[in-house]
C-alpha positions as MATLAB code, in Angstrom:
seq = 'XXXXXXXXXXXXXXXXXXXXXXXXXXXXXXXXXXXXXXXXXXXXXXXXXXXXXXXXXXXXXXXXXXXXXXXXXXXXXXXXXXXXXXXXXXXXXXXXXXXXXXXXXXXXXXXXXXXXXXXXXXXXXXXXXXXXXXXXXXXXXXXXXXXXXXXXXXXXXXXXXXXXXXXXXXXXXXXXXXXXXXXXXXXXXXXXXXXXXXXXXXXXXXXXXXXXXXXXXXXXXXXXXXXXXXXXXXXXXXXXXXXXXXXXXXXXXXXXXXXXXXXXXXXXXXXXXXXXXXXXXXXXXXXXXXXXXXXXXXXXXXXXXXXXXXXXXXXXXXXXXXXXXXXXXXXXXXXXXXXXXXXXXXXXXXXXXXXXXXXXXXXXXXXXXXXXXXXXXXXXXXXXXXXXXXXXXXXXXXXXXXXXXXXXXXXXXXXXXXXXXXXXXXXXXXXXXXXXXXXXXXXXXXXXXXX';
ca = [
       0.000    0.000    0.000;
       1.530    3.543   -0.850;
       1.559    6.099    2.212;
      -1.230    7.178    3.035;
      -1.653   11.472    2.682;
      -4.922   12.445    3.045;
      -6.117   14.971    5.605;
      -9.788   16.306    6.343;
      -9.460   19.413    8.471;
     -12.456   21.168   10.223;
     -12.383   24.352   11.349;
     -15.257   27.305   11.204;
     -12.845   30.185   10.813;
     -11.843   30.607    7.249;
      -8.369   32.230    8.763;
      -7.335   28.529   10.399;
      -8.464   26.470    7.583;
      -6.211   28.135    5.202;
      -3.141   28.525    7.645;
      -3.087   24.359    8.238;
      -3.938   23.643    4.881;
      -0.717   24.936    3.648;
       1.095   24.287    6.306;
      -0.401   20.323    5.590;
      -0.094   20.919    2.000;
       3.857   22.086    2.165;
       4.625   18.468    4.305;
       3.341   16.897    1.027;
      -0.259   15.867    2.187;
      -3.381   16.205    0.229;
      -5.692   18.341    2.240;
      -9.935   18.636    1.930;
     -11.006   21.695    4.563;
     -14.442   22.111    5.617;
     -16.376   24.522    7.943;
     -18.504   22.325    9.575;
     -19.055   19.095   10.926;
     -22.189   17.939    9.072;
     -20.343   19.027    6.033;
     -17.637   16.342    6.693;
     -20.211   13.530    7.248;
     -20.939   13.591    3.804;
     -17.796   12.747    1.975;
     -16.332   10.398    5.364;
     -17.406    6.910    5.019;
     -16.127    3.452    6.264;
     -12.837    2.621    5.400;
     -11.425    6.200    4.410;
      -8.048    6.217    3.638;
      -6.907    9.138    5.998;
      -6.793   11.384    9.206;
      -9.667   13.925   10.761;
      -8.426   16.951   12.190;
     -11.857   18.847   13.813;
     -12.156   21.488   16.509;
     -14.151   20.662   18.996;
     -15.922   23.982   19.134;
     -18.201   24.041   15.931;
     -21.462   25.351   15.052;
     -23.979   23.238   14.992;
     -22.191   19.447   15.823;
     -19.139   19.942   17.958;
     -16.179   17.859   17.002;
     -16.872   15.418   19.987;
     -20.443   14.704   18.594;
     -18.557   14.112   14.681;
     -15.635   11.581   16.646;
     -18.761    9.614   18.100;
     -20.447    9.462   14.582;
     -17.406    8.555   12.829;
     -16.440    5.582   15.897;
     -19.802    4.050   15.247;
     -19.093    3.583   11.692;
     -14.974    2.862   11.653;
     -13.719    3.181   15.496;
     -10.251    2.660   13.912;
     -10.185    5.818   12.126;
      -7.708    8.587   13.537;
      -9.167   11.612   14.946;
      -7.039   14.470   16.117;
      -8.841   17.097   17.883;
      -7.823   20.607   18.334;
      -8.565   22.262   21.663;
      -8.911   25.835   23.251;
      -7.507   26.109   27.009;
     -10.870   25.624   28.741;
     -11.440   22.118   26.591;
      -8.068   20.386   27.437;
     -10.234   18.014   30.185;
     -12.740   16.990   26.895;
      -9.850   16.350   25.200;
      -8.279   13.867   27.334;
     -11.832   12.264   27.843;
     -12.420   12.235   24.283;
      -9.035   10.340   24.165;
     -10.500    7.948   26.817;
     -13.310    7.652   24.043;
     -10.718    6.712   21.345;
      -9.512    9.902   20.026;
      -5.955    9.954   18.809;
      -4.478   12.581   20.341;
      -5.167   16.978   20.395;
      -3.851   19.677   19.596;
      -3.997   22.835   22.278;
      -4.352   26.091   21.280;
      -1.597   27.464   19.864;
       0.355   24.851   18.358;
       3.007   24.738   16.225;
       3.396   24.076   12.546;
       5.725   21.115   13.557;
       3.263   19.711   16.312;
       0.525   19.387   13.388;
       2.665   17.653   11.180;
       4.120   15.159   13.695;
       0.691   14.390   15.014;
      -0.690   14.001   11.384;
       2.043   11.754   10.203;
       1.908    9.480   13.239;
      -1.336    9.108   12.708;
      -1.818    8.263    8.809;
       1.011    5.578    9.838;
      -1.524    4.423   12.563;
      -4.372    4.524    9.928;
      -1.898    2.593    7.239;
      -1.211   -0.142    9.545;
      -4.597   -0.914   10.143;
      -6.024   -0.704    6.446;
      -3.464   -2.852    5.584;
      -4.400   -5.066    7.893;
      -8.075   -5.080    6.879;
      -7.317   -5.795    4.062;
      -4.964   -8.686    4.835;
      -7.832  -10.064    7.118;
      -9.730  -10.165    4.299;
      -7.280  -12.005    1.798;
      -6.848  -14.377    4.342;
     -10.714  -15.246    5.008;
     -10.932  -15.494    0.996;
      -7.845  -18.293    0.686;
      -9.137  -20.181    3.653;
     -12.043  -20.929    1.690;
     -12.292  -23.841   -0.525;
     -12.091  -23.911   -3.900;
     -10.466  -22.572   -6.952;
      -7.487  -19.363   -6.715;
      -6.911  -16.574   -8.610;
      -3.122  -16.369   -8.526;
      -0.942  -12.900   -8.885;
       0.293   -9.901   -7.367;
       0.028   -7.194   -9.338;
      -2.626   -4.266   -9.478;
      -5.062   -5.723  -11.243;
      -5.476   -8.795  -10.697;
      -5.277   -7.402   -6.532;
      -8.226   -5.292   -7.833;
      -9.964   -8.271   -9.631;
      -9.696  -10.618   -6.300;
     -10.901   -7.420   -4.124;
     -14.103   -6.876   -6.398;
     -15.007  -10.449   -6.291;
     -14.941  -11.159   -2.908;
     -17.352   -8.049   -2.368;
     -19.829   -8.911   -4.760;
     -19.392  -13.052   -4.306;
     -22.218  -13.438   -1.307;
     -24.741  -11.702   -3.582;
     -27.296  -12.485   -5.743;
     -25.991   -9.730   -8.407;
     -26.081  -11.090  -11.794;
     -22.369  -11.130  -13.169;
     -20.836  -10.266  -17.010;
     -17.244  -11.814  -17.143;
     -15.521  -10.471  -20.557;
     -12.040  -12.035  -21.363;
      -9.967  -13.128  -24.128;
      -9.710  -16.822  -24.367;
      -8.126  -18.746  -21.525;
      -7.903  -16.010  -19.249;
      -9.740  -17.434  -16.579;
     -13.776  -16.370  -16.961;
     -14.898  -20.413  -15.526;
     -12.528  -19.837  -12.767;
     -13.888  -16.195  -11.660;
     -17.222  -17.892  -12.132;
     -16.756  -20.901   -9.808;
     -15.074  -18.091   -7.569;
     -18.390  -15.925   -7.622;
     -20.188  -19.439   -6.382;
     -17.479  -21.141   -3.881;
     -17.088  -17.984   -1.931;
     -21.238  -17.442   -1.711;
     -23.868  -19.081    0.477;
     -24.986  -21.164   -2.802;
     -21.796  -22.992   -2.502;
     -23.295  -26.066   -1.694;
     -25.504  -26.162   -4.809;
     -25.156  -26.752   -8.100;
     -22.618  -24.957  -10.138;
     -23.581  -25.564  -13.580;
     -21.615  -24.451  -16.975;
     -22.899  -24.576  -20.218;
     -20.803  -23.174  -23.762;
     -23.191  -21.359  -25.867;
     -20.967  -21.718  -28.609;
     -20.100  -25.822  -28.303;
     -24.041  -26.638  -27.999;
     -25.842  -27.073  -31.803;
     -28.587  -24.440  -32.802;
     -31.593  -26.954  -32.649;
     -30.523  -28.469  -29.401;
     -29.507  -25.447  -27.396;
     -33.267  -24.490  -25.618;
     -33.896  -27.629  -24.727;
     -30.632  -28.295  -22.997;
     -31.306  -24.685  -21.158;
     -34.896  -24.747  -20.528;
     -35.357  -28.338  -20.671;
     -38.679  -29.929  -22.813;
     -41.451  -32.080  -21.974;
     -42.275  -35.818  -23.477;
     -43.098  -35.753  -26.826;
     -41.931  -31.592  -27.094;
     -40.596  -32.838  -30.496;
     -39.284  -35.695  -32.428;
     -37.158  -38.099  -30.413;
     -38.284  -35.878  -26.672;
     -39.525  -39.106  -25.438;
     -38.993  -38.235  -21.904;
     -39.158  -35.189  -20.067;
     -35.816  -33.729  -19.613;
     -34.251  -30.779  -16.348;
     -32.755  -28.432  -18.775;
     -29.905  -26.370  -16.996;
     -31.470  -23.763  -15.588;
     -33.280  -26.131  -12.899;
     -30.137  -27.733  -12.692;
     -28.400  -25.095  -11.241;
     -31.764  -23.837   -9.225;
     -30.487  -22.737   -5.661;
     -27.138  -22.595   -7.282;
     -25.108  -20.549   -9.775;
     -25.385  -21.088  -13.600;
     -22.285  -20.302  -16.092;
     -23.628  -19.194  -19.564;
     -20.094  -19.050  -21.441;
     -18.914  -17.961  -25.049;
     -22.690  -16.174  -24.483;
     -22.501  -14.163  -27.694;
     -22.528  -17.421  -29.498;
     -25.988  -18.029  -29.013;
     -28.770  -17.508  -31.360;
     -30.867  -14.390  -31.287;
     -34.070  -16.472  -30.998;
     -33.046  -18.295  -27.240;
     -31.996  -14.945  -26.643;
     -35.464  -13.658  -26.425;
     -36.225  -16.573  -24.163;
     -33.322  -15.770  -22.032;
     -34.468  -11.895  -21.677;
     -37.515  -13.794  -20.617;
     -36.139  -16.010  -17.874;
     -33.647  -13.573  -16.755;
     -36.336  -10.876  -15.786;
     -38.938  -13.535  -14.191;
     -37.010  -15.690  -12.762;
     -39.083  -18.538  -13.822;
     -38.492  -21.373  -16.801;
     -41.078  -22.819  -18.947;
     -39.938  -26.221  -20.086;
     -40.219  -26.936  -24.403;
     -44.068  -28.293  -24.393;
     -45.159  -27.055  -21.133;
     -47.539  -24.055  -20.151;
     -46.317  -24.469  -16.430;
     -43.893  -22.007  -14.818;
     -41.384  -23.178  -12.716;
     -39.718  -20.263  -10.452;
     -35.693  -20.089  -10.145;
     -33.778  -18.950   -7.439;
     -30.262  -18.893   -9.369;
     -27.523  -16.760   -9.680;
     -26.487  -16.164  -13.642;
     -22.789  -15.474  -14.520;
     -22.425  -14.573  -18.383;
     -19.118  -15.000  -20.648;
     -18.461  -13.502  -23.048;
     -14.782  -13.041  -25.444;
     -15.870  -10.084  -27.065;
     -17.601   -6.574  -26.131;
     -21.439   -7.232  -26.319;
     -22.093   -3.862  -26.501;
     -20.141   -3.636  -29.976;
     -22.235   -6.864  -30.668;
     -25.475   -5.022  -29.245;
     -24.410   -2.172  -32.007;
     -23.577   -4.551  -34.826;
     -27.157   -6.715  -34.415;
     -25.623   -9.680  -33.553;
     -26.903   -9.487  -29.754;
     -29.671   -8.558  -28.478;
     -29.112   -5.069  -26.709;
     -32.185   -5.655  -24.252;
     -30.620   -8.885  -23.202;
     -26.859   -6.732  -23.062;
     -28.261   -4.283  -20.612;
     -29.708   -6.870  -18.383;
     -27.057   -9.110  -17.982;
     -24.479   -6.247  -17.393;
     -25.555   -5.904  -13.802;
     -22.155   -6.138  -12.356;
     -19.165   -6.241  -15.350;
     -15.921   -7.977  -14.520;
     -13.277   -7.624  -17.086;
     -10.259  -10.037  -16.841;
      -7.060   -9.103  -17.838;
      -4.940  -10.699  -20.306;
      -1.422  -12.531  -19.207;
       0.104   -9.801  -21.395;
      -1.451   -6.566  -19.189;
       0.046   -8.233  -15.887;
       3.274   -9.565  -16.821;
       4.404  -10.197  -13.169;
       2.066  -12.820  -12.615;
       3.481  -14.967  -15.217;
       6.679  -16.345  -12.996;
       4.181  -17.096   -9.954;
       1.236  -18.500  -12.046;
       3.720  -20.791  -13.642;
       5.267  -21.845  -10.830;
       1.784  -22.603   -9.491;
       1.293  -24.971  -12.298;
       4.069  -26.754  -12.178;
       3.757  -27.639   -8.694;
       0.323  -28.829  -10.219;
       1.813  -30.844  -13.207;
       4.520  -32.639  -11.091;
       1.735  -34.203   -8.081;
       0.035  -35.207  -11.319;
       2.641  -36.624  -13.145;
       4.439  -37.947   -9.602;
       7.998  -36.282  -11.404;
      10.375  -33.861   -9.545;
      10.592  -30.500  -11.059;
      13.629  -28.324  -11.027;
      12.960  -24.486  -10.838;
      13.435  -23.118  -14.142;
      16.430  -20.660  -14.770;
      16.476  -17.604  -14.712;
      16.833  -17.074  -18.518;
      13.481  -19.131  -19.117;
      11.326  -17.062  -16.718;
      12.815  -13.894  -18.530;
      11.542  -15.904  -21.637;
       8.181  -16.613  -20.097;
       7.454  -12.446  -19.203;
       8.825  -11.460  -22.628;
       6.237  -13.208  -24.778;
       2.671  -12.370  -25.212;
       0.839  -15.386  -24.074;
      -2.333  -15.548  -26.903;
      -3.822  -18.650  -25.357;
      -3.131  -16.935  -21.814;
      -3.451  -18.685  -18.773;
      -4.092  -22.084  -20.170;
      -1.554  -21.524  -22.391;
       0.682  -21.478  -20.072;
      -0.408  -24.194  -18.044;
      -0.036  -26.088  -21.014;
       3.521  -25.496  -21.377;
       4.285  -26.035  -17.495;
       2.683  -29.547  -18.111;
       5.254  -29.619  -20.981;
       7.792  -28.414  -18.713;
       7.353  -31.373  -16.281;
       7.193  -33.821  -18.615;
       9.927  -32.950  -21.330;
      12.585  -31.680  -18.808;
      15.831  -31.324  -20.689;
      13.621  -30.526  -24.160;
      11.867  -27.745  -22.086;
      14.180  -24.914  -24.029;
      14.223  -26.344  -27.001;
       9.971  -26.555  -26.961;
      10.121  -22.889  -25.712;
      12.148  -20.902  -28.404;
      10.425  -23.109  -30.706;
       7.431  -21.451  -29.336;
       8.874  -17.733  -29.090;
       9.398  -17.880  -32.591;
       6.200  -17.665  -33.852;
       5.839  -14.122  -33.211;
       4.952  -13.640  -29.897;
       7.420  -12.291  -28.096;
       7.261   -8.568  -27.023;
      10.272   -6.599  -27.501;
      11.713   -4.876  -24.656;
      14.270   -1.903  -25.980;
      14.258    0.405  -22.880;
      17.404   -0.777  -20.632;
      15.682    0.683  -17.041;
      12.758   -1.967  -18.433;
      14.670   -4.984  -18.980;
      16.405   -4.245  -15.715;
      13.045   -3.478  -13.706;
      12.047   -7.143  -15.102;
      14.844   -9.101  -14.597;
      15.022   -8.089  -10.798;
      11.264   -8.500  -10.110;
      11.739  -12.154  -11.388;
      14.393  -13.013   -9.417;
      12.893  -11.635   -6.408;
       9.532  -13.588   -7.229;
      11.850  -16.953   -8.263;
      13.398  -16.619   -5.025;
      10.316  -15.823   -2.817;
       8.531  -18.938   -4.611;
      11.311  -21.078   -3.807;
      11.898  -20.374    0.292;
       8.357  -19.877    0.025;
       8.028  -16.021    1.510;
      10.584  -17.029    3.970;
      12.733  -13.639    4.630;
      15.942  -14.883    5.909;
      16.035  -17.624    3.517;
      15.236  -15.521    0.735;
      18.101  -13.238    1.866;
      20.515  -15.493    2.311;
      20.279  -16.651   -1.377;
      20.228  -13.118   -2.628;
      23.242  -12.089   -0.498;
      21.420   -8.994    0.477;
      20.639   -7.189    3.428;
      16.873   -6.968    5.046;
      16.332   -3.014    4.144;
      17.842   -3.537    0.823;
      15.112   -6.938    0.536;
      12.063   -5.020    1.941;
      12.919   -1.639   -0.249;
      12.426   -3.897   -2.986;
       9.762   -5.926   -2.445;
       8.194   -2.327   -1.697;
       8.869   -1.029   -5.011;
       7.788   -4.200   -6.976;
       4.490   -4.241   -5.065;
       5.593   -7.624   -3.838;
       3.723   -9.587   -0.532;
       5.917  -12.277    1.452;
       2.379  -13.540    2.179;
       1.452  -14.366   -1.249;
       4.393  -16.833   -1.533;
       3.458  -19.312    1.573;
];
């Protein structure tokens, strides 16, 4: 997490307000001033990443009343209060009550940004442990992972475990093999239908005169050769989630009896008059952008608009390069229980192989080739130029680049081999603990995701 900067500072007197705000601003914070309590309610919410500096005499709500408002909703947030002579007893009580420290009347420029500093490194700590908390209660679940560190796919974890215990219906759009089954069977393991059906179905692999009857099922006799009744997948997955991939593939006709289902909630079986209600959550996947579809008539716009409740868009391998040398490493822990064959670690020069090329097939692409890996050992090079030179490999001219790259890997290598062990992970490096940690800092790099 970067360091945190942000300062809200209440104070009625226009004089005060501007004084600490550059005073604030010149230590390199980002201030927000406002005159009165109630107008600092409305921007402050749970989880804000900063500091409150209030006086305690306002008009209107006094800046005790605001730290009691503010502890009900986040009692971990800092609140420094700033005190006349005659308040310096509320001030210590309001401490008692969870304040992090005042400010008496007159204070120094240095005081304010002392206090304020502490306490964004107080407010740091404990978002970043939230937040920690929180990856932790995800990976204890069961069930599939989402593996890498960097931004995005930190972002794409985050935004799935807040919407994953709802009954939100979910777009996932992704190139091919980039994951959009996994984030789906995320969506379901990590909600209370986890212990129903999850049920996938490709749009695309299913023929045109067959597809509504294995969604909406059919009655005996609903056509030629129907000579049973038949649970199309919908009911399957009732209670449950349901996983319509490669969703652009279908025909415009099911579409309209899609629109249908998706609004009531109900399926009418192929022959049947008789509604049968749902209680289902829908994840749609899609490889290309269904509103360009939508705008080219090849998808129903209607049926676009309803399923784009909640949009997840999945990065490519080639938009989070970093994840490559972990991801791959996962794998081939993967391929050598399944294979029962010891793996070495692959050299350096391969992993710098592995980040420079642009992964088309993605992730399953490049499970593929750990599989490969295990199994071909010394051909393993040979199998991977072989691969580079079909054109896929991205060209890195900038020197600080190629540099920035090579390190990161070796850091990751090394923290995937001792397993986030620090000591062991500096001993192999031959460098010293500040030297590790400054690094790890500047790749964005987590011990904890290496255990």
């Amino acid at each position: 997490m970067k360091p945190l900067k942000n300062v809200l500072f209440i104070d009625d007197e226009m004089h005060i307000r501007q004084a600490n705000r550059q005073t604030l601003e010149l230590a390199d914070f980002e201030v927000t001033c406002h005159e009165s309590a109630e107008d600092a309610l409305r921007v402050l919410n749970d989880g804000w990443p900063g500091v409150v500096v209030c006086d305690i005499r306002l008009p209107g709500m006094s800046g005790i009343e605001l730290q009691r408002k503010l502890h009900e909703e986040d009692s971990d947030l800092p609140i420094i209060l700033i005190t006349g002579h005659g308040d310096v007893s509320t001030a210590v009580q309001a401490m008692r009550d969870g304040a992090y420290d005042f400010l008496e009347k007159p204070y120094s420029s240095e005081r304010l940004v002392k206090t304020v500093s502490k306490a964004l490194e107080k407010r740091m700590l404990t978002l970043e442990n939230r937040a920690l908390r929180t990856e932790l209660e995800t990976y204890s679940l069961p069930g599939p992972r989402f593996i890498g560190v960097t931004p995005a796919t930190q972002g794409l974890r985050a935004t799935i475990a807040q919407i994953a215990d709802t009954d939100a219906d979910v777009l996932l759009v992704g190139e091919t093999g980039t994951g959009k089954e996994l984030v789906a069977r995320l969506l379901h393991e990590h909600s209370r239908r986890r212990n129903q059906n999850f049920v996938a179905i490709n749009c695309g692999a299913v023929a045109e005169n067959m597809i509504e009857s294995e969604l909406f099922g059919h009655e005996a006799g609903a056509f030629t050769d129907a000579r049973t009744a038949r649970v199309g997948k919908f009911e399957h997955a009732d209670g449950g989630t349901l996983l319509l991939d490669e969703i652009e593939s279908m025909p415009m006709q099911v579409q309209v009896h899609l629109l249908r289902v998706l609004q009531e909630r109900a399926v009418e079986r192929m022959g049947s008059n008789r509604l049968i209600p749902l209680d289902l959550r829908v994840v749609a996947a899609a490889k290309v952008d269904l509103k360009e579809a939508a705008k080219e008539g090849t998808f129903r716009e209607d049926l676009y608009y309803r399923l784009n409740v909640v949009c997840l868009e999945i990065p490519p391998l080639r938009k989070r390069r970093e994840d490559i040398p972990l991801i791959f490493h996962h794998y081939l822990l993967v391929a050598s229980h399944r294979y029962q064959k010891e793996v070495p670690m692959p050299k350096q020069a391969q992993v710098n192989l592995l980040m420079a090329y642009d992964w088309p097939g993605n992730v399953r692409e490049l499970r593929n080739l750990a599989e490969r890996y295990v199994l071909l050992g010394a051909q393993f090079n040979w199998s991977l130029e072989r691969m580079m030179s079909g054109g896929g490999a991205r060209q890195i001219t900038s020197l600080p680049d190629q540099v920035d790259a090579f390190e990161r890997a070796i850091l990751e290598q090394a923290l995937a081999s001792h397993k986030g062990v620090i000591r062991d992970v500096m001993a192999s490096l031959s460098i010293p603990r500040k030297t590790l940690y400054d690094k790890l800092r500047k790749y964005g790099l987590d011990k904890n995701d290496f255990k």
